[in-house]
N, CA, C and O atoms as a Maestro MAE file, in Angstrom:
{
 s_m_m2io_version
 :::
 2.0.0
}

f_m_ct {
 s_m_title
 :::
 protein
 m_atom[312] {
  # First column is atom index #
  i_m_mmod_type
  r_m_x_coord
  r_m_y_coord
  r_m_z_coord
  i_m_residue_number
  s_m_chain_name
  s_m_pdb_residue_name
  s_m_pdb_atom_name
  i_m_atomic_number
  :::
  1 25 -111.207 -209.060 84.886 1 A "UNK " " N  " 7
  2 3 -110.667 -207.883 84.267 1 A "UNK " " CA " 6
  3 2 -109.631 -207.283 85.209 1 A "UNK " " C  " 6
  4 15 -109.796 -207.221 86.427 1 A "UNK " " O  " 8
  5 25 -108.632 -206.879 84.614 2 A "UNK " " N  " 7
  6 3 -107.595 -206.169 85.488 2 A "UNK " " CA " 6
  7 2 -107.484 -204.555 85.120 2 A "UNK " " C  " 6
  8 15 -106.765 -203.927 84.343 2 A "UNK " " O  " 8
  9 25 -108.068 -204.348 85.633 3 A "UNK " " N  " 7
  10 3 -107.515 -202.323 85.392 3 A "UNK " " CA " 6
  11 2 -107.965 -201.663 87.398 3 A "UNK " " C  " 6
  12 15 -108.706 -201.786 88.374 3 A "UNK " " O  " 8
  13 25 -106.517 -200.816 86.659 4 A "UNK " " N  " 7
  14 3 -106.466 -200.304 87.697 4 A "UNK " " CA " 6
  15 2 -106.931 -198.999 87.973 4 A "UNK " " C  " 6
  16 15 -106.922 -198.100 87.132 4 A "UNK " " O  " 8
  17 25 -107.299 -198.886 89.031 5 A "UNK " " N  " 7
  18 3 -108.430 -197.451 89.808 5 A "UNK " " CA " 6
  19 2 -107.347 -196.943 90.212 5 A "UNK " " C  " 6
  20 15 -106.355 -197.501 90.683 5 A "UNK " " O  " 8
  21 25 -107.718 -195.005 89.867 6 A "UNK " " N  " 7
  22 3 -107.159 -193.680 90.114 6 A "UNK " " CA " 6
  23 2 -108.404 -193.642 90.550 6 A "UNK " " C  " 6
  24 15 -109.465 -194.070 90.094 6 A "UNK " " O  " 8
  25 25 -107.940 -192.725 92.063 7 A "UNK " " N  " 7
  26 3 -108.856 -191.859 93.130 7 A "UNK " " CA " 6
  27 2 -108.621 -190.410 92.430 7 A "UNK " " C  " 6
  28 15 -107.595 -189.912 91.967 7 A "UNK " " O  " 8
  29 25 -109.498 -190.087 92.491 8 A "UNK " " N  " 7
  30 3 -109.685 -188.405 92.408 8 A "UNK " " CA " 6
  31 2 -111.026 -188.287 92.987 8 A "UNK " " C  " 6
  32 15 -112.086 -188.605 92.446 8 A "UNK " " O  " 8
  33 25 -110.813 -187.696 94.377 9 A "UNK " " N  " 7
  34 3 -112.143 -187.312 95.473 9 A "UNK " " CA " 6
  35 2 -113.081 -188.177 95.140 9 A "UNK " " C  " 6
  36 15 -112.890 -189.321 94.726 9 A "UNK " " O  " 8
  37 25 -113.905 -187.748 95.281 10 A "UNK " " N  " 7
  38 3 -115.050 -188.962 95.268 10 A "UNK " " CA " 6
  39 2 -114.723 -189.829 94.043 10 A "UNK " " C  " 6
  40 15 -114.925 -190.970 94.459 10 A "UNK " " O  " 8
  41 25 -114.416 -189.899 93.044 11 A "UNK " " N  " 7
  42 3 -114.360 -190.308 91.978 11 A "UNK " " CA " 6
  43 2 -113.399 -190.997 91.545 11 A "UNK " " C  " 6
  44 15 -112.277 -190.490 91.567 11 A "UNK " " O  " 8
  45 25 -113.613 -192.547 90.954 12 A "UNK " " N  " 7
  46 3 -112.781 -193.561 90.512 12 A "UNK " " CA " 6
  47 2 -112.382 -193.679 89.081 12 A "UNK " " C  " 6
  48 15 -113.290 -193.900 88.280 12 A "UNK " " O  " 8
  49 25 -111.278 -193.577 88.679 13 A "UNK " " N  " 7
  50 3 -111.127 -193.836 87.208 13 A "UNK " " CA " 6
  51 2 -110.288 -195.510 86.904 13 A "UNK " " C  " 6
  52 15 -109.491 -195.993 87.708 13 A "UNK " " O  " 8
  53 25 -110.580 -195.991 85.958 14 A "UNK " " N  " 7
  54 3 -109.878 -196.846 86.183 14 A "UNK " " CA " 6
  55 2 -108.595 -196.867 85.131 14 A "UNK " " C  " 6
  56 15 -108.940 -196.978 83.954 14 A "UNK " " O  " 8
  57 25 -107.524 -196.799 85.312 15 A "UNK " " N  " 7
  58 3 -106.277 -196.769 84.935 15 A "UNK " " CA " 6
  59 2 -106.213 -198.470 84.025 15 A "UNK " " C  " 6
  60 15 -106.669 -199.419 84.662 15 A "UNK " " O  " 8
  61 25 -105.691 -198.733 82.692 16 A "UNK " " N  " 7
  62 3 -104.988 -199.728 81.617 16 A "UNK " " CA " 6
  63 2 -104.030 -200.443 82.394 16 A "UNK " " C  " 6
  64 15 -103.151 -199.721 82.863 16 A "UNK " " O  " 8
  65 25 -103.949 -201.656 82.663 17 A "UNK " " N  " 7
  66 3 -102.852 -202.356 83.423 17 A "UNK " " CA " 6
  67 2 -101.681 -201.956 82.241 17 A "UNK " " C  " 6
  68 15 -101.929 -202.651 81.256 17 A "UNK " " O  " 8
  69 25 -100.793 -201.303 82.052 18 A "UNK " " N  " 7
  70 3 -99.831 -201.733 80.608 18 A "UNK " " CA " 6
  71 2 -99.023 -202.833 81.424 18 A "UNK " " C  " 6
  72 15 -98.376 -203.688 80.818 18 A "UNK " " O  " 8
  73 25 -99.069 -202.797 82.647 19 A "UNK " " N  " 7
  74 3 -97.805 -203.407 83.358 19 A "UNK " " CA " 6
  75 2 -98.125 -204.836 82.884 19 A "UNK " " C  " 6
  76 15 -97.194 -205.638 82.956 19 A "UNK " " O  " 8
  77 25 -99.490 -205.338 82.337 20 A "UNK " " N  " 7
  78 3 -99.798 -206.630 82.058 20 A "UNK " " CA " 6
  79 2 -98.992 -206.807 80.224 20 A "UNK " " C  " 6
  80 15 -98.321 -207.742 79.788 20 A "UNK " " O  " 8
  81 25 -99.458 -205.387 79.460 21 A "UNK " " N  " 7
  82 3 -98.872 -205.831 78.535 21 A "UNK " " CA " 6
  83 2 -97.941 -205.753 78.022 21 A "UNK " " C  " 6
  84 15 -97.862 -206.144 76.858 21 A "UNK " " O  " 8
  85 25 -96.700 -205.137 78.774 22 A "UNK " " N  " 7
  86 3 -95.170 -204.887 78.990 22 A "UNK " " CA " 6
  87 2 -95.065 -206.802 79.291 22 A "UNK " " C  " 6
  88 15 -94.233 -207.362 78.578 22 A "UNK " " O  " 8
  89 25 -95.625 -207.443 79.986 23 A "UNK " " N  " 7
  90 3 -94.899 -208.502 80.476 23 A "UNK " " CA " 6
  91 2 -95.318 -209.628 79.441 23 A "UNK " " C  " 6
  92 15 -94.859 -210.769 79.420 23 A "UNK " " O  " 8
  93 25 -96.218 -209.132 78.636 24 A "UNK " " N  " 7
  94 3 -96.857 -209.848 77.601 24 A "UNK " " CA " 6
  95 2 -95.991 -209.961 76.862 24 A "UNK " " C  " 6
  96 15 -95.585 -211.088 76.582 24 A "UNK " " O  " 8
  97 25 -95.450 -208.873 76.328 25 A "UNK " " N  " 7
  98 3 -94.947 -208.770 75.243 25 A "UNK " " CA " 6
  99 2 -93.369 -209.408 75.758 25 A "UNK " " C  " 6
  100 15 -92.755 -210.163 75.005 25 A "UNK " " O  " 8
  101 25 -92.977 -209.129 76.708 26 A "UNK " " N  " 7
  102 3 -91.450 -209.579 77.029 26 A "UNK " " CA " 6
  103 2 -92.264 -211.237 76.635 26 A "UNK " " C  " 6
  104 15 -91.823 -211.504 75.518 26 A "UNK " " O  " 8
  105 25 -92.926 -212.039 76.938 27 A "UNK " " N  " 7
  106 3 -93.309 -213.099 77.495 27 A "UNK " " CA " 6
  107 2 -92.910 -213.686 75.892 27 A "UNK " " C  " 6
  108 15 -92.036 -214.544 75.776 27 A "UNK " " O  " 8
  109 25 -93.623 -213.148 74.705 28 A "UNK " " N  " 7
  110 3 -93.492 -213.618 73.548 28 A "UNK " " CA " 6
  111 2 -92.094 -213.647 72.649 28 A "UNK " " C  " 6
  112 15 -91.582 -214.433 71.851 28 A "UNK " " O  " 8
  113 25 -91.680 -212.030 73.362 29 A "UNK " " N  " 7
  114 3 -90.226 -212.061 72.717 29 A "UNK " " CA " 6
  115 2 -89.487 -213.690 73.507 29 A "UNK " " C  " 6
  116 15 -89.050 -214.650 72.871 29 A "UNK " " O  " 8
  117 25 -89.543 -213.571 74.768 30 A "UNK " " N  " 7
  118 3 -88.288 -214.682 75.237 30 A "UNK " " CA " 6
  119 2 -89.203 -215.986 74.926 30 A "UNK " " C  " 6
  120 15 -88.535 -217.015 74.815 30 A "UNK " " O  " 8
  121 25 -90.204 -216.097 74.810 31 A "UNK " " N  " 7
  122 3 -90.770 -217.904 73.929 31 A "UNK " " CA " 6
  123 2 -90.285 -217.619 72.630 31 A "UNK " " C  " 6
  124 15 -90.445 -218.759 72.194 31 A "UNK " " O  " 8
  125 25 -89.778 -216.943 71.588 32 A "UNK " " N  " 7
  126 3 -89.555 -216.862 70.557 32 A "UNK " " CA " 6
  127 2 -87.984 -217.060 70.609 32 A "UNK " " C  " 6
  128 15 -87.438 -218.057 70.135 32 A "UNK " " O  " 8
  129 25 -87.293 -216.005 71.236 33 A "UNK " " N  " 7
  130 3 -86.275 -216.394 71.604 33 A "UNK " " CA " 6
  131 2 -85.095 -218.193 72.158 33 A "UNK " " C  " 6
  132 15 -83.994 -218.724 72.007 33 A "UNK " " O  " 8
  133 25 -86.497 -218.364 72.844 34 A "UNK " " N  " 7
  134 3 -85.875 -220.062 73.388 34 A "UNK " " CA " 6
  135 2 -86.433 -220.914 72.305 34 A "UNK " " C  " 6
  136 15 -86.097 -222.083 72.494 34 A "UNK " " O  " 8
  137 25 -87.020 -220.790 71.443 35 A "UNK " " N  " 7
  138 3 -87.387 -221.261 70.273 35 A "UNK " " CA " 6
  139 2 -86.544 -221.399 69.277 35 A "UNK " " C  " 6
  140 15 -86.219 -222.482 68.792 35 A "UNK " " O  " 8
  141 25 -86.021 -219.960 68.810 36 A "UNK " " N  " 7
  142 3 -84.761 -220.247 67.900 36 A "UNK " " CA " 6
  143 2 -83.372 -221.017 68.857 36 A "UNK " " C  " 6
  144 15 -82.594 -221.642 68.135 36 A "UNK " " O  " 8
  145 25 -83.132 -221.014 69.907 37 A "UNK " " N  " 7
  146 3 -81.793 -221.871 70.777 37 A "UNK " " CA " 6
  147 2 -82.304 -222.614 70.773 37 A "UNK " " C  " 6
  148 15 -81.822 -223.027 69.718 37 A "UNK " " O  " 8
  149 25 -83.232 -223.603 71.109 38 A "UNK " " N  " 7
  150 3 -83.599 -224.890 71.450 38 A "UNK " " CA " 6
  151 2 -84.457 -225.911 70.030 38 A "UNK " " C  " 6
  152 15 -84.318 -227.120 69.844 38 A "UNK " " O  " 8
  153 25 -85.113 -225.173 69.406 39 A "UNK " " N  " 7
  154 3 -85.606 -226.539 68.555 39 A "UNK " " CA " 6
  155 2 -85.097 -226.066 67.293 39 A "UNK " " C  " 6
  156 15 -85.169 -225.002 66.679 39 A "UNK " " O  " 8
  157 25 -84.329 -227.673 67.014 40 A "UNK " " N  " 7
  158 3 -83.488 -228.189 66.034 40 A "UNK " " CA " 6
  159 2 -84.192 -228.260 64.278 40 A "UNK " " C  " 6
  160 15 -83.515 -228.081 63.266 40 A "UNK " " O  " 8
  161 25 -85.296 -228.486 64.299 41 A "UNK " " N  " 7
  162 3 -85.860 -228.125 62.662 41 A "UNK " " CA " 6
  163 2 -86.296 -226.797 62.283 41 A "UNK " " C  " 6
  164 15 -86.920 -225.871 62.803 41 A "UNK " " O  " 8
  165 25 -85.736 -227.052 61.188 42 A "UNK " " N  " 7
  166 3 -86.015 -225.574 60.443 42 A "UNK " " CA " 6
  167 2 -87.248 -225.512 60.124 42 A "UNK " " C  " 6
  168 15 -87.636 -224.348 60.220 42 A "UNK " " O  " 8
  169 25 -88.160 -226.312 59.743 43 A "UNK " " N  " 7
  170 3 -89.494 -226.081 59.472 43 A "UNK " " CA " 6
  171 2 -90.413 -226.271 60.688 43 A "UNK " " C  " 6
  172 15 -91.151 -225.286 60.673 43 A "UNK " " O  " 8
  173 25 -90.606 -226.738 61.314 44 A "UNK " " N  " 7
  174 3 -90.830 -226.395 63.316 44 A "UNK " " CA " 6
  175 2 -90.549 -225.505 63.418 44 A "UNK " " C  " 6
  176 15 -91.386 -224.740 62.940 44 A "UNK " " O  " 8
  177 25 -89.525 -224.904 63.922 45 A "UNK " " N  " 7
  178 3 -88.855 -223.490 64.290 45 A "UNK " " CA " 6
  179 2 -89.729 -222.568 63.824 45 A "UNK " " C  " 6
  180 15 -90.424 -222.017 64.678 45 A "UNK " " O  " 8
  181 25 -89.860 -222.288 62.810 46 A "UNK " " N  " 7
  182 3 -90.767 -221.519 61.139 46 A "UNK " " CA " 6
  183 2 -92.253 -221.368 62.014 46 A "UNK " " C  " 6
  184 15 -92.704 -220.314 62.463 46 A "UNK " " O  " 8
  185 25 -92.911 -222.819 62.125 47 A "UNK " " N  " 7
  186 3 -94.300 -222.949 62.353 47 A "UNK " " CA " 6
  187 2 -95.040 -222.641 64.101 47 A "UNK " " C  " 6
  188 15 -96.137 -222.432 64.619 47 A "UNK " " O  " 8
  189 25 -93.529 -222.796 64.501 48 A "UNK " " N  " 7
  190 3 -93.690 -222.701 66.530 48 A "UNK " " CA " 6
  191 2 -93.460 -221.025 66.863 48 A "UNK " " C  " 6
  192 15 -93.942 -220.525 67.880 48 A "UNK " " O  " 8
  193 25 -92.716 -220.281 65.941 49 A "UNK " " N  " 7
  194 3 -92.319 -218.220 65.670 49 A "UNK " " CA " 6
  195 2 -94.169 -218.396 65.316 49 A "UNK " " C  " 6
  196 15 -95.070 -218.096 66.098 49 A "UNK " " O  " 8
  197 25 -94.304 -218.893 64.095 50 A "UNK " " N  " 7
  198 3 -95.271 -218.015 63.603 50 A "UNK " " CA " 6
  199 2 -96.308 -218.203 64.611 50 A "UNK " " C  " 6
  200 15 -96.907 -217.174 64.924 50 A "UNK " " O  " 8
  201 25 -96.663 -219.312 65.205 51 A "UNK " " N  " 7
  202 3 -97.885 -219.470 66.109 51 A "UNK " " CA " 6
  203 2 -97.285 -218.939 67.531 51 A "UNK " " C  " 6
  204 15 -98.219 -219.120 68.312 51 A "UNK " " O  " 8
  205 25 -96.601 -218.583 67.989 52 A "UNK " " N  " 7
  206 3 -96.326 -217.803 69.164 52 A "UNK " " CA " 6
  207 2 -96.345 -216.489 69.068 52 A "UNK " " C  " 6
  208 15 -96.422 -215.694 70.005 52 A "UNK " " O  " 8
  209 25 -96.249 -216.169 67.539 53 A "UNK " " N  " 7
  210 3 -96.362 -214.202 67.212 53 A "UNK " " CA " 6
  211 2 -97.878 -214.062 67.294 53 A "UNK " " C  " 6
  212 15 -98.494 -213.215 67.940 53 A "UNK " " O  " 8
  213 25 -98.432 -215.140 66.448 54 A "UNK " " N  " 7
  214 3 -99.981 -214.508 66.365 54 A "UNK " " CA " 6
  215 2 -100.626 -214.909 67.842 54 A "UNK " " C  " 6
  216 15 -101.578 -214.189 68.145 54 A "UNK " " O  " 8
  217 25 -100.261 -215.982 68.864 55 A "UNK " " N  " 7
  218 3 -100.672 -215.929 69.805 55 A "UNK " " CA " 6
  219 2 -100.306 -214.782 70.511 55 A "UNK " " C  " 6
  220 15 -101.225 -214.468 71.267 55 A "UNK " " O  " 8
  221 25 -99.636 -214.248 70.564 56 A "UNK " " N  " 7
  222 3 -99.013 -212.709 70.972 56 A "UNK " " CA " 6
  223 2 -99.836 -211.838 71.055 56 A "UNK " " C  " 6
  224 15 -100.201 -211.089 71.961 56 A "UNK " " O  " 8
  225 25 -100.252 -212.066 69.504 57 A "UNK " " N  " 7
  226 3 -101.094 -210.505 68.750 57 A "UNK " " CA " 6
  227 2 -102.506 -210.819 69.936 57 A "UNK " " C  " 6
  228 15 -102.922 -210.182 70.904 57 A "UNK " " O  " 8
  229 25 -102.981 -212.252 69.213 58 A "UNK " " N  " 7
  230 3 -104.388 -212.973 70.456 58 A "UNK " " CA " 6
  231 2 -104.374 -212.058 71.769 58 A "UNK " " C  " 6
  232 15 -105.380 -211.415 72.068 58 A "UNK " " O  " 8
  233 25 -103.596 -212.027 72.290 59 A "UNK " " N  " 7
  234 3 -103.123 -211.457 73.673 59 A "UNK " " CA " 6
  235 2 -103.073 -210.045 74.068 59 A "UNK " " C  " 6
  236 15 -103.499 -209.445 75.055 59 A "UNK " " O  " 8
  237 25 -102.375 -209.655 72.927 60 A "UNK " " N  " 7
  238 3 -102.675 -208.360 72.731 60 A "UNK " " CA " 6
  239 2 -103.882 -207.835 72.991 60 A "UNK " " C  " 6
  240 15 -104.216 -206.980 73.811 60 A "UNK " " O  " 8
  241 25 -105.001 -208.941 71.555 61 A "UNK " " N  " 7
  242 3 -106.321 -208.096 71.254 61 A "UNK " " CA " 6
  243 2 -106.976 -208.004 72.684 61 A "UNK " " C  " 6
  244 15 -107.550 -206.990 73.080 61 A "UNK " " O  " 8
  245 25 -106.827 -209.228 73.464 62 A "UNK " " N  " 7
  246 3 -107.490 -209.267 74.821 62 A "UNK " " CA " 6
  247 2 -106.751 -208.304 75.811 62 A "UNK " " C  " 6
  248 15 -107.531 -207.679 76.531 62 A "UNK " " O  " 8
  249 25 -106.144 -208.185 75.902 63 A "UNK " " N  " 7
  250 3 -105.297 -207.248 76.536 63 A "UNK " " CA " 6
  251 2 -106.439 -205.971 76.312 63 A "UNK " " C  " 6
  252 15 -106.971 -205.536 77.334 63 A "UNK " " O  " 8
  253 25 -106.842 -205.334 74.904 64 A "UNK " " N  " 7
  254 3 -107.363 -204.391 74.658 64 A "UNK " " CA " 6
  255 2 -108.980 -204.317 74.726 64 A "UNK " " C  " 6
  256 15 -109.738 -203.360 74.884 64 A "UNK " " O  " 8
  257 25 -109.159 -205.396 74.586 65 A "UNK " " N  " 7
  258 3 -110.424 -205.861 74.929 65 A "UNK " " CA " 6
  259 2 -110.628 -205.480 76.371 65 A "UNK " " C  " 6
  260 15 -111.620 -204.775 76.558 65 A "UNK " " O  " 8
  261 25 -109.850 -205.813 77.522 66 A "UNK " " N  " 7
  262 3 -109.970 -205.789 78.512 66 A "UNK " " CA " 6
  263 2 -110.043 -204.212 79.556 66 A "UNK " " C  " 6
  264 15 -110.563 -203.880 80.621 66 A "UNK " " O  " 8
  265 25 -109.167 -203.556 78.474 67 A "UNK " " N  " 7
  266 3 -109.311 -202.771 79.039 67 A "UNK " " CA " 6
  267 2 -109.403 -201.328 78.285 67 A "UNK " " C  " 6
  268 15 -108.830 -200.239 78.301 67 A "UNK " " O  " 8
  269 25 -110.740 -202.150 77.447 68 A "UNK " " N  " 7
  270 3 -111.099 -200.719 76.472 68 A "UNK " " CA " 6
  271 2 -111.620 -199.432 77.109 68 A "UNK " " C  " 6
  272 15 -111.480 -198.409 76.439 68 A "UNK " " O  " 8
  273 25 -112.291 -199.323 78.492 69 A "UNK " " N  " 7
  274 3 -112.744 -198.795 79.119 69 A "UNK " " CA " 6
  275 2 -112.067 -197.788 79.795 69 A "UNK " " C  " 6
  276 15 -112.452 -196.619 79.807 69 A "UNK " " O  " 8
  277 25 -111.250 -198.126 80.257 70 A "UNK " " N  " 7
  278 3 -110.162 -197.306 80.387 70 A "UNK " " CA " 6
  279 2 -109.344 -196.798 79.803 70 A "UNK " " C  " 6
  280 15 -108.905 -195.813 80.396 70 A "UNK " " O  " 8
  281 25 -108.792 -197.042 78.663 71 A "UNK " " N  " 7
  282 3 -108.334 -196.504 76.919 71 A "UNK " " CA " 6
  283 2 -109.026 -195.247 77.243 71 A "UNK " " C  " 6
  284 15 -108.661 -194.183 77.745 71 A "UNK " " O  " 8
  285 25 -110.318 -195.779 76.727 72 A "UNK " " N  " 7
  286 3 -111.735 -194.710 76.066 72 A "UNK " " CA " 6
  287 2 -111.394 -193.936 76.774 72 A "UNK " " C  " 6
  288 15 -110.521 -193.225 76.276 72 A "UNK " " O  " 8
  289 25 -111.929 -193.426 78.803 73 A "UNK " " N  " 7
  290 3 -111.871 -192.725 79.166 73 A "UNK " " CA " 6
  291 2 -110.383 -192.102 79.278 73 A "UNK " " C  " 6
  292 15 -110.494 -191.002 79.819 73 A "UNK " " O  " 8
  293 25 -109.176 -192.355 79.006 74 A "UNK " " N  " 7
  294 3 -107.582 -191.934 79.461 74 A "UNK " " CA " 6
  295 2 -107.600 -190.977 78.063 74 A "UNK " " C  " 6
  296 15 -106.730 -190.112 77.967 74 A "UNK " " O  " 8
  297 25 -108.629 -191.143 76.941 75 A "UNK " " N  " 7
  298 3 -108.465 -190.862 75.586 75 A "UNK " " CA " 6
  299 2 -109.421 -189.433 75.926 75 A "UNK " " C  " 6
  300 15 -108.956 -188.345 75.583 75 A "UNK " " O  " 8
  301 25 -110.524 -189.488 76.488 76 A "UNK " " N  " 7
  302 3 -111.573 -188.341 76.693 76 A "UNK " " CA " 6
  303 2 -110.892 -187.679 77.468 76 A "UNK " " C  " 6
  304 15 -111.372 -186.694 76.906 76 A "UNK " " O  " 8
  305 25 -109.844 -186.991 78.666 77 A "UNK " " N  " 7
  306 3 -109.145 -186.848 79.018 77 A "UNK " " CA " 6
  307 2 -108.399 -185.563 78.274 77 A "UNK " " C  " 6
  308 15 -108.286 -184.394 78.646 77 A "UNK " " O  " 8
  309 25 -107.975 -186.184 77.177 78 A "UNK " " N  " 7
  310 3 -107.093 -185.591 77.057 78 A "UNK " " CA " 6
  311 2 -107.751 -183.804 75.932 78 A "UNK " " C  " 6
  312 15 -106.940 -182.925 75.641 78 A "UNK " " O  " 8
  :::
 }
 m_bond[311] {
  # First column is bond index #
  i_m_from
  i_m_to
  i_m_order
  :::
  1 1 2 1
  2 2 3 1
  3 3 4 2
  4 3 5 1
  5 5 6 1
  6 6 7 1
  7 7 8 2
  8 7 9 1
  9 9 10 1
  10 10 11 1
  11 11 12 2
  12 11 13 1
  13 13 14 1
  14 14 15 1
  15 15 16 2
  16 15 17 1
  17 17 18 1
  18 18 19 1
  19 19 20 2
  20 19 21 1
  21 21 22 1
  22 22 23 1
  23 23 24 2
  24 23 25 1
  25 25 26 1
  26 26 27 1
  27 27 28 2
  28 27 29 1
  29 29 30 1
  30 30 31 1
  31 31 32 2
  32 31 33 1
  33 33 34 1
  34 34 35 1
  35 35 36 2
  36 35 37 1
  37 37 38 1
  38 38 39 1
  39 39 40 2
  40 39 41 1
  41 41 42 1
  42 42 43 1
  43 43 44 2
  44 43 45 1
  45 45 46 1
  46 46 47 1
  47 47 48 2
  48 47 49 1
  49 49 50 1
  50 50 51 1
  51 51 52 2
  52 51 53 1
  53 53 54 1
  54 54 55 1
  55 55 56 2
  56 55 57 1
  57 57 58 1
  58 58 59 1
  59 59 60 2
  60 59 61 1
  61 61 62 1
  62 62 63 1
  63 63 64 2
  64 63 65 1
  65 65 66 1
  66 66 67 1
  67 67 68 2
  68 67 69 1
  69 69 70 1
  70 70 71 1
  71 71 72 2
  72 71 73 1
  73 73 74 1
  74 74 75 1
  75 75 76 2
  76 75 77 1
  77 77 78 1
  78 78 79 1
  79 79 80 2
  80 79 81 1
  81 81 82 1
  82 82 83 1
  83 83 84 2
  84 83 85 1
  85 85 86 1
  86 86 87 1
  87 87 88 2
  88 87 89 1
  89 89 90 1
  90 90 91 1
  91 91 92 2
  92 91 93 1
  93 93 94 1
  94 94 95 1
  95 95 96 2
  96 95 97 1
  97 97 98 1
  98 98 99 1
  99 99 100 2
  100 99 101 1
  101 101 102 1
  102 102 103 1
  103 103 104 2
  104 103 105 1
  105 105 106 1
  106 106 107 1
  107 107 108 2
  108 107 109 1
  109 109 110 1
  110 110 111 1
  111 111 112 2
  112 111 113 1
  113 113 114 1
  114 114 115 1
  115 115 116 2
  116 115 117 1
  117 117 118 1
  118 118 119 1
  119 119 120 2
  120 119 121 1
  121 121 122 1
  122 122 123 1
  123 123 124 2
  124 123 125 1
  125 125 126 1
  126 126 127 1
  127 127 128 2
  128 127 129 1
  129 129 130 1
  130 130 131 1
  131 131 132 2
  132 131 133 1
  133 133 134 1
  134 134 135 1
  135 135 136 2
  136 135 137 1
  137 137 138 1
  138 138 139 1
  139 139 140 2
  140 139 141 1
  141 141 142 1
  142 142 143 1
  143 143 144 2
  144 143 145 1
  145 145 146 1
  146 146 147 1
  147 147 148 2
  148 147 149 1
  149 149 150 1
  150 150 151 1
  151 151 152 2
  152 151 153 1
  153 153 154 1
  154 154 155 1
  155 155 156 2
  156 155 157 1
  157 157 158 1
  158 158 159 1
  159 159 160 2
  160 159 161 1
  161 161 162 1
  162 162 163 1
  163 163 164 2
  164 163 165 1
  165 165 166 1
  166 166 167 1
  167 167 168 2
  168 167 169 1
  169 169 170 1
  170 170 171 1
  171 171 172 2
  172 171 173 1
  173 173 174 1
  174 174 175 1
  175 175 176 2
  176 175 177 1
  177 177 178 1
  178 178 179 1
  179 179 180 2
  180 179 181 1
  181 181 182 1
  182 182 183 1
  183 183 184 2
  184 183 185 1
  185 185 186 1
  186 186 187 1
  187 187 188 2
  188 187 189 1
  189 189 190 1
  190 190 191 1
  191 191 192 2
  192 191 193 1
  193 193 194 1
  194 194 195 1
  195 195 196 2
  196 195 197 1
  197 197 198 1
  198 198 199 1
  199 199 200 2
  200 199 201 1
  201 201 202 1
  202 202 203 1
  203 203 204 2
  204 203 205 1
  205 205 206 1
  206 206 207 1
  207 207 208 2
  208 207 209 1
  209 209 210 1
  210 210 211 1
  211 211 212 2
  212 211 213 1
  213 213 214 1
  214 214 215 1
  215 215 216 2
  216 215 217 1
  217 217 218 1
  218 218 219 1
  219 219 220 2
  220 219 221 1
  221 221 222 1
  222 222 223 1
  223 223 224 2
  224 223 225 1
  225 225 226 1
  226 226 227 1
  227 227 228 2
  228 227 229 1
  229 229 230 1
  230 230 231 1
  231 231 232 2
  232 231 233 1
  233 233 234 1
  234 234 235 1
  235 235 236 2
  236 235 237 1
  237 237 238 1
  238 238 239 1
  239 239 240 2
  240 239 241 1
  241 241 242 1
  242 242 243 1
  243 243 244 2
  244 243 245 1
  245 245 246 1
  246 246 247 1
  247 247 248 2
  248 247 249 1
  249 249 250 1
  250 250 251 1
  251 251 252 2
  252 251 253 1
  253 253 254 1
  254 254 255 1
  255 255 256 2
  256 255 257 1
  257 257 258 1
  258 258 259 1
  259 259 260 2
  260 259 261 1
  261 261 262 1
  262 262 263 1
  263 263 264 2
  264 263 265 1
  265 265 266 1
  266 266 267 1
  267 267 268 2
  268 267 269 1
  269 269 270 1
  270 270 271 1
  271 271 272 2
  272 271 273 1
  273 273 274 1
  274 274 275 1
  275 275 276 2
  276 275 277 1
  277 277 278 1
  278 278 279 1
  279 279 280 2
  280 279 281 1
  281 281 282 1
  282 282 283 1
  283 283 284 2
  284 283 285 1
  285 285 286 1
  286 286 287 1
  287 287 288 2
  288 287 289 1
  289 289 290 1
  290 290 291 1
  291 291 292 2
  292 291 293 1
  293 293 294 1
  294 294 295 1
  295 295 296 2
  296 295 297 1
  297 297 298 1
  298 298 299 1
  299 299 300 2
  300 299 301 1
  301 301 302 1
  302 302 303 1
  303 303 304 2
  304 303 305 1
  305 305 306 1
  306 306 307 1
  307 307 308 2
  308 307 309 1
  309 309 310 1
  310 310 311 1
  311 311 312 2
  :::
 }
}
């Protein structure tokens, strides 16, 4: 699990990496991106977008999965 800890005096919170899912998301835009420049069929092209978006989303969910804990508490917070 990656989340990151805020000190406040005795007390640890643990902070949402976003910095993981900022790079996630760049990660899917530019595989999607070298996807449309580089492969030559139109129906490939079609089937290699769609399975790199929903692997995306996959990534996402874990992404949130990972760091529901810290969500929750950044959410009680407020």
């Amino acid at each position: 699990m990656i989340v990151h800890e805020h000190w406040t005096g005795s007390q640890r919170r643990p902070q949402p990496a976003w910095w993981l899912l900022y790079l996630m998301a760049a990660f899917v835009v530019a595989v999607v991106g070298l996807e449309e420049l580089f492969v030559a069929g139109h129906r490939l092209r079609e089937l290699l977008e769609v399975l790199t978006v929903v692997g995306g989303f996959g990534l996402f969910g874990l992404w949130r999965r990972t760091n529901r804990i810290a969500l929750d508490l950044g959410r009680r917070r407020l």
